[in-house]
N, C-alpha and C positions, 0 to 999 in steps of 0.2 A: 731442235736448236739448243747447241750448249747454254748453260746460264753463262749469266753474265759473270767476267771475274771482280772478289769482292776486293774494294779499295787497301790498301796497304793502310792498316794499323799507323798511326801517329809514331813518328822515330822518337828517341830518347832526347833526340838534338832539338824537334821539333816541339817536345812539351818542358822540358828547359827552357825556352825561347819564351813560351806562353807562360809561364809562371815567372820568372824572370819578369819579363813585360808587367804582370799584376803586382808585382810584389814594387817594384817601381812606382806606379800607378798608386797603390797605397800609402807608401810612403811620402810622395809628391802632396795628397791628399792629409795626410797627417799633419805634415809640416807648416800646409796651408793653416789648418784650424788652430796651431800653436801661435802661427804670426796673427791672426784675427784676435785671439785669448787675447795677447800683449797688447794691441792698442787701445783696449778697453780698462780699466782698472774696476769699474760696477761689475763687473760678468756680461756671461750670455746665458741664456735661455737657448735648451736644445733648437727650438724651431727656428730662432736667429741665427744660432749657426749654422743653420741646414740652408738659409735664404741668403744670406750672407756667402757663403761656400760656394750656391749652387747645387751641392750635393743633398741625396733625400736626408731624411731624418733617421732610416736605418742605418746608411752608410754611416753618414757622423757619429752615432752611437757606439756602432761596433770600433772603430776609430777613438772615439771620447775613451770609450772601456779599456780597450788596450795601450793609451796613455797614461789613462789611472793609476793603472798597475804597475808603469816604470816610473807613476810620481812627476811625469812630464803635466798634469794637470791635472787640477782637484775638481771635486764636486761638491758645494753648499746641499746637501738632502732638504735642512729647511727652506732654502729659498728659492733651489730648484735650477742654482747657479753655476756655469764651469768658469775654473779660473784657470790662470797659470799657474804650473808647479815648483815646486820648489827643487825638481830637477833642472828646469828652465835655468834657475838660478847660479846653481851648480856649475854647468856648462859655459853659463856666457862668463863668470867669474874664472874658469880657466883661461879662455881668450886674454879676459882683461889682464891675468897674471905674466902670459906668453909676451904682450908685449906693456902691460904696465905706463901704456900711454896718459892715462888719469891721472897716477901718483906723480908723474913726473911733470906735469903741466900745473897739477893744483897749484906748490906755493907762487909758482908765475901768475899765476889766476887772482890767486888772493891779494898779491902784492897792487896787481893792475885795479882790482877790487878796490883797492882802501883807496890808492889815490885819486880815480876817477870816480867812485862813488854810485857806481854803476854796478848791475850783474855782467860775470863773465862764463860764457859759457865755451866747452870745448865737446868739439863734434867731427865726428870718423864718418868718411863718405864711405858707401857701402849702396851699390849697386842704382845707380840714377839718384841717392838721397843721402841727405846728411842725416845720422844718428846720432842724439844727441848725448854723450856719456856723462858728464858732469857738468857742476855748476859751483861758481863762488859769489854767492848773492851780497852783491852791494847794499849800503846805508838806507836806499829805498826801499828796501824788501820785495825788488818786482819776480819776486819768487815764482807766479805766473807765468812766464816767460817760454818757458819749457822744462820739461821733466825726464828725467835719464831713458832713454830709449824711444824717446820720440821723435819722431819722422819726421823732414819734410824732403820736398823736393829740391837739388842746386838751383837750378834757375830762380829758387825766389825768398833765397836766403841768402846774406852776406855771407855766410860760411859758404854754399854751395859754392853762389860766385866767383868766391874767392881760388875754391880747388878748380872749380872749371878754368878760371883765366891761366892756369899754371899747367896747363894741359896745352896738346897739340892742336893743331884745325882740326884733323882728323878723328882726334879724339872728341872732339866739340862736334864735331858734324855725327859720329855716329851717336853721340847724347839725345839730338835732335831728332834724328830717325827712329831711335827707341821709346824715349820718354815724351818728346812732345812738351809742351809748353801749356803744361796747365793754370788756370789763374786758381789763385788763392784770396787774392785783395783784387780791387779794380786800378791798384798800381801793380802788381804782378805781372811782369816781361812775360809778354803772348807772341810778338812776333821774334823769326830769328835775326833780320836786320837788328832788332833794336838789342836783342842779347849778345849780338856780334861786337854792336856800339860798346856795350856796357864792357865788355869784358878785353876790348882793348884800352878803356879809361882805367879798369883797374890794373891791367901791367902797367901803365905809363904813371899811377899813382902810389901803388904797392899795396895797396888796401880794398877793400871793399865794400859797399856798401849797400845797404836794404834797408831805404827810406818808407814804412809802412808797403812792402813789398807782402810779407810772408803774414804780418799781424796790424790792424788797423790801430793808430795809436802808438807803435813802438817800429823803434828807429835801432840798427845794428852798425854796427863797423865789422872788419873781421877781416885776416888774414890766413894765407896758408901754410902747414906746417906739415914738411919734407919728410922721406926717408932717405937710409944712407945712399941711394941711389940718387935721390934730388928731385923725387916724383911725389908731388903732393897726394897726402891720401887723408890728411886732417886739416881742419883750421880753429882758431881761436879767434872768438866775439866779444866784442863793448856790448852790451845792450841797455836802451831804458828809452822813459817816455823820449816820442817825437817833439815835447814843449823844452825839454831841458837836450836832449842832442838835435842838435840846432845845424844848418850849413857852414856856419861860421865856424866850428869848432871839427868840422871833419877833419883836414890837415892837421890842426894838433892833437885830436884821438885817434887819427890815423898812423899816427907814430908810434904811441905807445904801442899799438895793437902788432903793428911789425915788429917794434919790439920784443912784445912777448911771444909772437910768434917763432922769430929766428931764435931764441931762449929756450924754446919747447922743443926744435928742432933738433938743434945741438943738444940738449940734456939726453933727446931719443936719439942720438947719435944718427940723426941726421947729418946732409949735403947743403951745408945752404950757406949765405953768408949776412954774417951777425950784424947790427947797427949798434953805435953806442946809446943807450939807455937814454932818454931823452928825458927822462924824470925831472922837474926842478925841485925835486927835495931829497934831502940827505940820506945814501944807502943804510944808513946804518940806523934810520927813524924804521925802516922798513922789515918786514919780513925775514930777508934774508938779503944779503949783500950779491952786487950783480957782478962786480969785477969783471964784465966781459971784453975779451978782446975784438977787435974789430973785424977780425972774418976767421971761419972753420974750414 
């Protein structure tokens, strides 16, 4: 009986593919544990990142090590801690230069600050969630509030809100299919009728709102702020306690807040069209004068 013939050797195409494939795979894994790093500011402990990940405690290691080395994450030895690197920083700090969205909203931010007396914060949607990039902490100090690069979901922040109602159906429906409708508070939108509700009162409002939706105790406003295209991809926030933003005063901090929105829009050389400045006190007590005309 002849032998049997012996299998053909792996092609060149075929271990390209497979290494390719791992090298993906690693990568995908890497990136995981640098987003995990960032939501933590204490650290993690190997074994947390490994339960957290999913992945074993070698994997992560060999992973933790070969970010060390480009600085993408550091290691406490005393404490036994990984953090985020100060290449992390590096990078998203290009972003932030590319489009400069921060520098050009702050004195809007600030100005909306002094007269409302409120924090204001401004936040980049970015894949099912608003990122929080800055903040101009109002007379309260609810400093609390939220801190530069933290997450929440749209559906249950007035900013989310706000970019979701500035979206298509379709765009709103494939939201729903993806992310789902997690609670946060036990006022956090869990069904999509009631998100559908909501998000046709804020087009017919201009604004939006998150009454102890995303934080128990704190009340937001917020609108959304365009690109030159007219597609929201950011919006700007009133925030402060639920005792002092009251129902009564949505309409009138609802204005500002469009306000500063169509102001933010226009400076990033947004599509959108402007309102006059609704402020009852004099541009020129303020920041910086708004002279804006009535539409861009």
């Amino acid at each position: 009986m002849a032998p049997a013939a012996s299998a053909d050797p792996p092609s060149r195409e075929g271990r390209e593919c497979r290494d390719g494939d791992s090298t993906v795979q690693s990568l995908t894994r890497a990136l995981q544990l640098i987003e995990l790093l960032s939501d933590d500011d204490e650290g993690y402990r190997l074994v947390d990142l490994a339960a957290r990940s999913g992945l074993s405690t070698s994997t992560v290691h060999r992973l933790l090590t070969t970010l060390e080395q480009r600085q993408f994450v550091q290691f406490d030895r005393e404490r036994s801690l990984w953090y985020v690197g100060v290449r992390c920083f590096s990078v998203g700090a290009a972003f932030a230069r590319r489009r400069r969205i921060s520098e050009l909203a702050l004195p809007v931010m600030q100005r909306l600050s002094a007269l409302s007396g409120e924090t204001v914060n401004l936040g980049v949607a970015s894949d099912g969630q608003i990122v929080f990039a800055c903040q101009a902490e109002g007379p309260h100090g609810s400093r609390a509030l939220a801190r530069p690069g933290q997450r929440a979901p749209l559906h249950g922040t007035a900013m989310g809100q706000a970019v979701l109602a500035a979206k298509s159906e379709p765009d709103v429906l494939q939201y729903l299919r993806t992310f789902g409708l997690p609670r946060l508070t036990n006022n956090t939108i869990a069904r999509p009728s009631r998100l559908h509700e909501t998000l046709a009162e804020v087009r017919r409002r201009g604004y939006a709102v998150d009454d102890e939706q995303n934080a128990v105790g704190l009340c937001c406003i917020a609108a959304a702020i365009c690109d030159e295209h007219g597609r929201p991809f950011a919006a700007v926030s009133l925030a402060g306690s639920s005792q002092r933003i009251v129902r009564a005063r949505f309409d009138e901090l609802g204005a500002w807040v469009r306000w500063a929105a169509t102001e933010i829009s226009a400076a990033y050389g947004g599509r959108c069209t402007r309102v006059p400045c609704p402020m009852p006190v004099p541009a020129a007590s303020l920041p910086f004068h708004a002279g804006a005309p009535e539409s861009c």
